[in-house]
C-alpha positions in Angstrom: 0.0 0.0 0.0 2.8 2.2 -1.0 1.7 5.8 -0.9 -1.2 5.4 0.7 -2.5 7.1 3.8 -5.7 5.9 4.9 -8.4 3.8 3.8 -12.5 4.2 3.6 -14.4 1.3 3.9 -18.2 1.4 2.7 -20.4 -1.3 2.5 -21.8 -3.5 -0.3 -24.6 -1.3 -1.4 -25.8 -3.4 -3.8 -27.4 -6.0 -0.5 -27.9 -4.6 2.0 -29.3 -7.6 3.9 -26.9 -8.6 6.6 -26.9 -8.3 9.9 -25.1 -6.0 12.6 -22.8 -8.4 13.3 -22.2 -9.4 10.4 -21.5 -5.4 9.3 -18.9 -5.5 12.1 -17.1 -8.3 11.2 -16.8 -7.4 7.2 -15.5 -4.2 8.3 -12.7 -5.8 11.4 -11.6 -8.2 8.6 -11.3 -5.4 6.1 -9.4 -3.2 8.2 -7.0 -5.6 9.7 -6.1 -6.3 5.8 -5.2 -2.9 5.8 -1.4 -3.3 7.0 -2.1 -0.9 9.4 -3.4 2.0 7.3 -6.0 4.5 9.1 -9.5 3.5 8.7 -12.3 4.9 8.1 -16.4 3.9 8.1 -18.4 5.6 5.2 -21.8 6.0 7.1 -24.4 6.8 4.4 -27.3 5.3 5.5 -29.7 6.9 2.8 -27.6 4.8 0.0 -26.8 1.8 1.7 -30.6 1.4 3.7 -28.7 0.4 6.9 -30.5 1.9 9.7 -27.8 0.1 12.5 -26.9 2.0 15.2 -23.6 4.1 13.6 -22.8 4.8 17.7 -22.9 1.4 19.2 -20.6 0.5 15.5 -18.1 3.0 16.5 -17.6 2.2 20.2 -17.0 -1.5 18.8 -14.6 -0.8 16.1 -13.0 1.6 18.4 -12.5 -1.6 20.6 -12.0 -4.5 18.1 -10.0 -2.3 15.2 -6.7 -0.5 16.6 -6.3 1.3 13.0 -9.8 2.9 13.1 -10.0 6.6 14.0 -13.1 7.5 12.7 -16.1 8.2 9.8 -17.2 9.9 7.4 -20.9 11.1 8.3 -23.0 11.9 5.9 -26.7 11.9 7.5 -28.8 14.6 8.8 -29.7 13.0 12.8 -28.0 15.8 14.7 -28.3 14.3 18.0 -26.5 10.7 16.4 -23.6 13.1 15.2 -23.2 14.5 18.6 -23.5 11.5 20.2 -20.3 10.3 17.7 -18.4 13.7 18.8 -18.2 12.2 22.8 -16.6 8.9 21.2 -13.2 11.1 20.7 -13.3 10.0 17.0 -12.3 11.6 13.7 -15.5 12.7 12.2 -15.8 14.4 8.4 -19.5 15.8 7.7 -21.0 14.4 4.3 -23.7 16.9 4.3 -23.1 20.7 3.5 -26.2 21.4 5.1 -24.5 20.3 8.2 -22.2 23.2 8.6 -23.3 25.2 11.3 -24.2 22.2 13.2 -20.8 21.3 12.7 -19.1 24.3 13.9 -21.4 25.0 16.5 -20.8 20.6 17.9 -16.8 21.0 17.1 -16.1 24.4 16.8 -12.4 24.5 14.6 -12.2 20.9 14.9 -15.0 20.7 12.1 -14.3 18.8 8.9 -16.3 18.5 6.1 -16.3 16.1 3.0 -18.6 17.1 0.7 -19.4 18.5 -2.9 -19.5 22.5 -2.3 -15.9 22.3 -1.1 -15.0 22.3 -5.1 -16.2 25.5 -5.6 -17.7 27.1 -2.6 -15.3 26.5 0.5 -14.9 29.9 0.6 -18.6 30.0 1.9 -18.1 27.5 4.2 -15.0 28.6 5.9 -17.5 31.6 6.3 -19.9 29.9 8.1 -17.9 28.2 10.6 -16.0 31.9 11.5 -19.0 33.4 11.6 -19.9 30.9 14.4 -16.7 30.8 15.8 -17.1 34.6 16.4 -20.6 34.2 18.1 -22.6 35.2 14.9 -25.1 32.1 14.4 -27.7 33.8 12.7 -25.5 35.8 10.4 -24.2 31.9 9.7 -27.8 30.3 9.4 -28.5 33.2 6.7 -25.0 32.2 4.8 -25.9 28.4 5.4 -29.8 28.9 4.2 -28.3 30.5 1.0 -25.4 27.3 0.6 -28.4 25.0 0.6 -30.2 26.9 -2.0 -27.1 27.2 -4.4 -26.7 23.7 -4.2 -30.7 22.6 -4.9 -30.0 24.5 -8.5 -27.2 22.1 -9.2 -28.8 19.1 -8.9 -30.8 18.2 -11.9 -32.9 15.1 -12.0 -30.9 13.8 -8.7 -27.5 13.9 -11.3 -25.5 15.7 -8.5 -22.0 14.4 -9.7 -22.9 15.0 -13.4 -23.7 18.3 -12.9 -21.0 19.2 -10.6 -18.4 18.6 -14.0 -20.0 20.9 -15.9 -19.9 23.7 -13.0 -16.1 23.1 -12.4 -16.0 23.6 -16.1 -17.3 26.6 -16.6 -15.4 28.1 -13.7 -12.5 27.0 -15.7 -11.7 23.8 -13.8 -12.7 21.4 -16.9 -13.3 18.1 -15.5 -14.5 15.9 -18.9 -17.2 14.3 -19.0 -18.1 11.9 -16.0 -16.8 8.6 -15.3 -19.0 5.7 -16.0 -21.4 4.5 -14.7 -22.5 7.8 -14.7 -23.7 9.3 -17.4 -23.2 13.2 -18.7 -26.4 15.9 -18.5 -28.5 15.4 -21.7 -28.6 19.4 -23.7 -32.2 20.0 -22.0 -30.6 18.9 -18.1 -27.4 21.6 -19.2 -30.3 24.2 -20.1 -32.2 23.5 -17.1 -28.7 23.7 -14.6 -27.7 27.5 -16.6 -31.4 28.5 -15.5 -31.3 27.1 -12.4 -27.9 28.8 -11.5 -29.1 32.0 -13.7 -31.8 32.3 -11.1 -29.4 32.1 -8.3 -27.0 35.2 -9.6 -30.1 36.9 -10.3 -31.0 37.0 -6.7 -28.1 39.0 -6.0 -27.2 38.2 -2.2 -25.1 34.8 -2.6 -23.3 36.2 -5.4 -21.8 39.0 -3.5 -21.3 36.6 -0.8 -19.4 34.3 -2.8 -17.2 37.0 -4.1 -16.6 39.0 -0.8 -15.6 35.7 0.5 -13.6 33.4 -2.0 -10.6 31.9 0.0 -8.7 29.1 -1.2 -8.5 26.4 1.7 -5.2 26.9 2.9 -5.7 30.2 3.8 -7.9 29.1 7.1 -6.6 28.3 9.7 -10.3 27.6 11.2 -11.1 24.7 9.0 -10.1 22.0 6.8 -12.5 21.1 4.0 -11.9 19.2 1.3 -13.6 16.8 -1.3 -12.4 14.2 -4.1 -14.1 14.4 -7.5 -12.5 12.3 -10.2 -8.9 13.2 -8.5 -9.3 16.9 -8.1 -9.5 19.1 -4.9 -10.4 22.8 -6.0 -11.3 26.0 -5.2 -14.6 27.8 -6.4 -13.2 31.3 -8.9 -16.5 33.5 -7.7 -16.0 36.1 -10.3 -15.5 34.0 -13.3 -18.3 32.0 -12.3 -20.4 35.3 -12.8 -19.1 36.2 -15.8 -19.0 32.9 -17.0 -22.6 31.3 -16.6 -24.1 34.2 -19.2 -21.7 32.8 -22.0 -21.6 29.0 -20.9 
């Protein structure tokens, strides 16, 4: 495992009809394979349909697993991802809409995994400052705009899809996406200019997004950070502007 630094395991999506135990020991064998590489559990219940309790997994692979140091959450159950915070574990939030939570649960300990890091983690170093500093309903106003942003980008639940055509016309070209997944049809690439025409229109988020662009290792508040097709980037507010009317 020569230049590798850790390792996520996820489960078999495709069945998800095993038990608890049987989760736990898949993931033990998998991570003592490892050679001693970190570990991590992908919890994403909403894609896998495991509804096991993620808390009572962690305190066992905590026990069983001496490589593991923590997960990636992506779920919304606020009280489950505090709950995971008092097990002294590593924890990455999946869900952007999780930010203030986040900050507010783990104050500059926060770390996120998700999609808006590629082009909005500007924003979301925002948010967590902004709570940092005391200011959670300036950060609920930034977050509440976040979530709207990213509803335009999804078209017909094609999240990944669309997210290469934003990075290209920010000037981050991706290509096209990797199969299995399949590139917007014309009439989904109409519908996602529209969608984020609609956005700039509104005024507010756009002069957010430019007052704040940051690349990420300007904060020293946060670490955020996301993996699409082997890329880690930042969001170029003002070309996106400019860009969208020509794209």
């Amino acid at each position: 495992m020569e230049g590798v630094d850790g390792i996520m395991l996820s489960t078999p999506m495709f069945y998800p009809y095993f038990t608890y135990t049987g989760l736990l020991e898949f993931l033990c064998d998998a991570g003592e394979a490892c050679n001693g590489k970190p570990v991590l559990y992908y919890h994403f219940p909403s894609l896998t349909r495991l509804q096991y309790d993620v808390v009572e997994l962690t305190k066992n692979l905590k026990r069983r697993l001496s490589n593991f140091i923590g997960l990636k959450y992506t779920a919304n159950d606020e009280n489950v991802y505090k709950k995971l915070v008092k097990q002294d574990v590593k924890i990455f939030l999946g869900f952007p809409n999780m930010t203030v939570v986040g900050a507010q649960t783990q104050g500059s300990q926060v770390s996120l995994i998700t999609g808006p890091t590629n082009f909005v983690n500007g924003v979301m170093i925002r948010i967590v400052d902004l709570v940092l500093g005391g200011d959670i309903r300036k950060a609920k106003v930034i977050q509440n705009d976040l979530d709207s942003f990213m509803n335009a980008v999804v078209i017909d639940q094609e999240l990944m899809s669309a997210m290469t055509h934003v990075m290209d016309f920010v000037g981050l070209p991706m290509g096209p996406p990797s199969k299995p997944l399949s590139d917007l049809t014309d009439s989904q690439k109409r519908m996602l200019k529209g969608n984020l025409n609609k956005v700039a229109s509104e005024g507010r988020f756009i002069d957010m997004l430019d007052k704040y662009e940051a690349p990420l290792e300007t904060s020293s508040s946060v670490f955020t950070s996301y993996l699409l097709m082997g890329t880690c980037a930042y969001f170029l507010y003002k070309a996106f502007y400019k860009k969208i009317n020509n794209w």
